[in-house]
N, C-alpha and C positions, 0 to 999 in steps of 0.2 A: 424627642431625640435631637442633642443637637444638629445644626447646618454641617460643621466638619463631619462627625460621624453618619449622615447620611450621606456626603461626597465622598466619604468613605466607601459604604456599601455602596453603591452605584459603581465606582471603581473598579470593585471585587466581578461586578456582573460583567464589566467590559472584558474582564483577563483572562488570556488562555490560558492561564492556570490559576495553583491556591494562592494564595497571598492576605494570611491572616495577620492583623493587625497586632505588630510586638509588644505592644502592651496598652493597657485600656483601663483607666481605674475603676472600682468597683462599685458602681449605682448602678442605679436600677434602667436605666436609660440605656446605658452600656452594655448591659446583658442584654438586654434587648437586640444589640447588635450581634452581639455574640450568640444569640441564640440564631437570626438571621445567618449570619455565617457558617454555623453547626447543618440548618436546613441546607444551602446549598450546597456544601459539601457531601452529604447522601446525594444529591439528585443531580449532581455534574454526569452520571452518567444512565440518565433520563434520557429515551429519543421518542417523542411525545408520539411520533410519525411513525415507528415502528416498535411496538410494545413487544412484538416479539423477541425482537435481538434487546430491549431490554430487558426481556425477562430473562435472557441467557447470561447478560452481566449481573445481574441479580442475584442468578444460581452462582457462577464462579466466587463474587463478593462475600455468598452465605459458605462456599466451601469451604474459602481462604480463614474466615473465620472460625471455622470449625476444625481447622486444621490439617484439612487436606489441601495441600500446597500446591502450584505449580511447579514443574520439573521441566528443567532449564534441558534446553535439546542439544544434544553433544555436536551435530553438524551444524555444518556455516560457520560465519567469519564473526559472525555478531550474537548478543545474547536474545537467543528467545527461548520465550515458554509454555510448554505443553499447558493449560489450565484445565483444568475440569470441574465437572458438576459435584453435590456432597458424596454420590455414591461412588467417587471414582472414575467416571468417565470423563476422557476426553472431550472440549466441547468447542474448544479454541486456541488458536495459538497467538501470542500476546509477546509484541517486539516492541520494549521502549526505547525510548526518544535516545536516553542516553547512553544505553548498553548497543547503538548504531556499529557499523564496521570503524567507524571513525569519532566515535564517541568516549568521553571520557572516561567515560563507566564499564567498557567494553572487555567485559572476562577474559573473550580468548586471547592469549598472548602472541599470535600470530600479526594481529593485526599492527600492536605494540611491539614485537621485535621490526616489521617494517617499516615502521614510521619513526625508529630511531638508525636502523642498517640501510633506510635506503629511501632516505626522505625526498629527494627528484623526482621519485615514479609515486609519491604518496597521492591515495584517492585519486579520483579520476575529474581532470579538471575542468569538464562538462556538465556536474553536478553541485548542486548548491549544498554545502556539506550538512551533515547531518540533518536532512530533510526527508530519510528513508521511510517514516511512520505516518510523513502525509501521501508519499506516492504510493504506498501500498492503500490508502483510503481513496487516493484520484484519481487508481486504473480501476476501481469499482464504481465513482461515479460515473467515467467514461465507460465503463459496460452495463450499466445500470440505463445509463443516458441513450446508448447505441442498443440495445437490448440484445446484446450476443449471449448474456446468460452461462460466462466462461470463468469469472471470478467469486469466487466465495466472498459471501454478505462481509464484506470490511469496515469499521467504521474507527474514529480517534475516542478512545475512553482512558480513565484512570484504573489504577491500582496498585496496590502496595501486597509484598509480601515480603518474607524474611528471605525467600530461595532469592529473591532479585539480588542482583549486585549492588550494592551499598558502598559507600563510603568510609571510612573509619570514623570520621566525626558524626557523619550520619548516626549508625551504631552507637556510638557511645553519649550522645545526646541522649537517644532515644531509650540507651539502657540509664541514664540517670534520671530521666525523666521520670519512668516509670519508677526508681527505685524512691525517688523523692515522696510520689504519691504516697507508695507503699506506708513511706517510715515518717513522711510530714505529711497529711494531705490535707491542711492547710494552706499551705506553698505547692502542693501540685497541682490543687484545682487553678492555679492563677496559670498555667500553659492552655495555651489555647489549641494544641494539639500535642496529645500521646503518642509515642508511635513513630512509626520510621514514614517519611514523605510520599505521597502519594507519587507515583512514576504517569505519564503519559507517554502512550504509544499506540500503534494499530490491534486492533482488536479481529481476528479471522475466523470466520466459523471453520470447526474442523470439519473436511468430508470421509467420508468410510469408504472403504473396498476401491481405491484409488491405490495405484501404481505409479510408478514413474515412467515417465512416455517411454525413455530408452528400455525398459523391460518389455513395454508390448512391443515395438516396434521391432525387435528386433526377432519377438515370435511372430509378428505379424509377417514379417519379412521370411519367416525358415515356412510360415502356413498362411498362404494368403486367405482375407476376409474374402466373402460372401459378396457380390456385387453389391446389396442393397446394404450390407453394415459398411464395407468400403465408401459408396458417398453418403453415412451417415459422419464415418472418420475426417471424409474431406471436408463437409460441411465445418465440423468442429475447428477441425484444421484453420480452416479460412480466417472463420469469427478471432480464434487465438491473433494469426496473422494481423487482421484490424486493427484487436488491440493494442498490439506491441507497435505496431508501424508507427498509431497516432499516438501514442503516448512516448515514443522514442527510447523503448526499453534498453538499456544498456549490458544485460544480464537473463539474455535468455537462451540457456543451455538445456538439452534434450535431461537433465535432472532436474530441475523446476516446473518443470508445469506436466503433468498428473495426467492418467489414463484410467476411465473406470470400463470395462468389458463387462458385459453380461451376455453368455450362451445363452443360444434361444435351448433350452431345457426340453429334452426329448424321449425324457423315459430313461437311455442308459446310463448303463454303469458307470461311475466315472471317479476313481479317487483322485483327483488331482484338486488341489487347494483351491486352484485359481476359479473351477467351477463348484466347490461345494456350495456356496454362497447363492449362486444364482438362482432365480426362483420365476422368473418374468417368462413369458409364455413368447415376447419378441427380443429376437435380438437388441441390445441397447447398448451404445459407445457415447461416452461423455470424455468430455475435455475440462480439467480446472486449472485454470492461470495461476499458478501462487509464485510469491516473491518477487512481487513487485517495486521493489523499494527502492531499485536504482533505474528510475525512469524519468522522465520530465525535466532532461535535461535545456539550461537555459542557450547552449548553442552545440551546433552538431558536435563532435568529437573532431577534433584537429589538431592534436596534439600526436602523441605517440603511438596509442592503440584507436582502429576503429571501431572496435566495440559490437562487432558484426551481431546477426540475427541468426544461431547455428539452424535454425529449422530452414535456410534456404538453400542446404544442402540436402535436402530430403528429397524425396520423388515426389511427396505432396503439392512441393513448392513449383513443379513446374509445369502444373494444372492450371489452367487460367480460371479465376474465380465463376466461381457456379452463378447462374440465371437467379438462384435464391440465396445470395450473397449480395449480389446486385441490388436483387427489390429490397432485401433487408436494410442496407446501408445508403446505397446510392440517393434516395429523396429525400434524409438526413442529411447530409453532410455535404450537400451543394447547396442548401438553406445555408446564406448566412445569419438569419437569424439564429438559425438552429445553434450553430456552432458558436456565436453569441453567446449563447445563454448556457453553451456548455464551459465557453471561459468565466461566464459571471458565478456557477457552479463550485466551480476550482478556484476563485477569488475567494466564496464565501468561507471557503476549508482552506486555506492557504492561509490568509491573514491570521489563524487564531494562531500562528505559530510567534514565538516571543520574537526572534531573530528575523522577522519577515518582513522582507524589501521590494515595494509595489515596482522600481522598475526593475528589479531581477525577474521578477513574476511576470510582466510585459515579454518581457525577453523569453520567458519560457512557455508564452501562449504562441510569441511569435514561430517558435520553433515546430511547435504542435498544429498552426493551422497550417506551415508550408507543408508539414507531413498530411493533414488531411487536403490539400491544395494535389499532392500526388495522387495521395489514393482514390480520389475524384476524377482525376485524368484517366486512372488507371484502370478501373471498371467500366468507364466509358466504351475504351478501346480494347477490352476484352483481354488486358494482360495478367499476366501467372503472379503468382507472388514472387517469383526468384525474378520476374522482370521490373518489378513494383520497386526491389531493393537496390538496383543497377539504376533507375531514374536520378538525375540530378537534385543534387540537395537543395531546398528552397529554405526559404523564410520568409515568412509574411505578417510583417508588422506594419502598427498604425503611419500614416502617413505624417510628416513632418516637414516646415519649411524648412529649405535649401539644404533638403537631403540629396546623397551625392552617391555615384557609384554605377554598376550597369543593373537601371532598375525599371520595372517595366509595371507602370500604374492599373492596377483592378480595377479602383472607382474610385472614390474621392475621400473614403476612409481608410484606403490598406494598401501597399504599396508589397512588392515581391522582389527579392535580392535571388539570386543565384548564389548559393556559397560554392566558390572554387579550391578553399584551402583544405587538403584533403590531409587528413595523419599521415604518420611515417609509414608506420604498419597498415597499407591500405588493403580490404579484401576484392574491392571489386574496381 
């Protein structure tokens, strides 16, 4: 093979995406690349480290081509999609890159009549735009990392289907492509891909018999739980809290993030839906974090909206974090190595994105250790979570000569700013 065409394929290995070579003449040498490039493409969504969640992309890959499609979810601002297995089942929900709230490719016309009626308040200028399919992947390394156990297995994969939102050239490439095959396939086989483009986005497992918290809660609230499912709820609670604080969710409303209840099952009658299901002999209450995609932001909110946390209006929030909240988290995340290696973590999934700017990325670990910089103080001293979100906003970034400002030195790697510039719209 030649030198170029193997600086080629190496190329193709660096890239966080496809990037098949537009043309390549035909020896034998050259398919050989071409065949290299064919292998990688099956196995981009390979996770050598968890065979299980690839065998679930596997199953969706074998539906799509069997023709059971994804079905694009009529709620939210952005395009996502229900996928499922060949028999029809749900198994994931799958948000591309470009069908984002602010994405090119973005179906709902909601988003597109705002960005042309009312371009000042467009996106939120806290977020690095279109970066919603790695934060939905980096609040599951952060729960994965913290072992709160509150986000469904998330990870960045490909996939193509016809329901995705397309292009028109996309489309029409892709139906001439194939029609060439058809009617020349001498000139078809010289395309190095049939077919409409593969999309990248976050990949979610779907969970069952999940609610939306605002539904329990608000039966929770007309029939109070049982003392021992009660701090089973808080517990959950808590872990949810965690995550949103350090990760600096900007989007979390009593509809996104999920309540599974299980009656403890006592023999009676009972037609109510909500308990036909249940079958466990103990009470069980779980908590699932979903939609995480506007999180990680690279400096607090100080513009317009501040972006509040609506769970610190709950009664939960003004429980001071439990004794096994504490042991859980607190000798994680007063490790600076710990917390180290959770930014080197979110580096390694950060950069595969094509638009990705190491010091935007700085900037937005900065923001992430001053929020774990609180929540270290905050367990310490036995505060609530509605006390946690009233703490002053920090920042804690790497140290630099003849840095300026009111800044009070850690050690010799990390220095801590107070942000005082608060948004318009302040909550607290």
């Amino acid at each position: 093979v030649q030198i170029n065409q193997i600086f080629l394929y190496f190329e193709f290995l660096k890239s966080p995406k496809y990037c098949y070579p537009t043309y390549l003449p035909n020896t034998d040498e050259n398919n050989l690349v071409i065949h290299l490039f064919s292998f990688i493409h099956v196995t981009m969504n390979v996770f050598l480290e968890d065979p299980e969640f690839t065998d679930t992309i596997l199953k969706a890959e074998h539906a799509i081509d069997s023709g059971v499609l994804p079905e694009r979810i009529s709620q939210g601002s952005s395009g996502s999609y229900f996928v499922k297995d060949p028999k029809g089942k749900i198994i994931g929900v799958f948000k591309p890159k470009s069908e984002e709230p602010y994405g090119h490719l973005n179906p709902k016309w909601t988003k597109y009549f705002h960005k042309i009626c009312c371009p000042c308040c467009f996106g939120r200028g806290c977020l690095v735009p279109n970066q919603g399919y790695l934060s939905e992947a980096g609040a599951y390394v952060v729960d994965e990392k913290l072992g709160l156990g509150v986000v469904p297995k998330t990870k960045v994969v490909w996939l193509v289907s016809e329901t995705f939102n397309y292009s028109a050239i996309d489309r029409a490439k892709s139906k001439g492509k194939k029609y060439a095959l058809e009617k020349v396939p001498s000139v078809g086989k010289k395309f190095h891909r049939i077919g409409l483009p593969p999309k990248v986005g976050s990949f979610q497992l779907f969970v069952d018999c999940y609610k939306e918290a605002d539904y329990w809660l608000r039966k929770f609230e007309a029939d109070p739980l049982p003392e021992n499912v009660r701090k089973q709820l808080q517990s959950q609670f808590e872990r949810l809290v965690v995550l949103d604080y350090i990760t600096r969710n900007t989007d979390r409303g009593n509809d996104n993030w999920l309540v599974r209840y299980e009656k403890q099952n006592d023999g009676s009658k009972n037609s109510s839906k909500e308990t036909e299901w249940t079958t466990g002999k103990e009470s069980l209450i779980k908590i699932a974090a979903i939609d995480n995609g506007l999180a990680f932001p690279f400096k607090h909110p100080d513009e317009w909206r501040a972006y509040p946390f609506h769970w610190a209006w709950l009664p939960q929030a003004k429980v001071p974090f439990s004794e096994e909240t504490r042991e859980l988290i607190l000798p994680r995340i007063s490790d600076m190595n710990f917390v180290q290696d959770l930014c080197e973590d979110l580096y390694e999934l950060f950069k595969t994105d094509k638009g990705f700017d190491k010091a935007t990325f700085e900037n937005q670990m900065s923001v992430m250790r001053g929020q774990i910089l609180n929540l270290t103080q905050a367990l310490k001293d036995g505060k609530s979570p509605l006390q946690l979100v009233q703490m002053p906003r920090v920042i804690v970034e790497r140290s630099q000569s003849g840095s300026q400002g009111r800044i009070v030195h850690l050690n010799n790697s990390f220095t801590q700013t107070v942000n005082c510039r608060k948004p318009f719209f302040s909550s607290w």
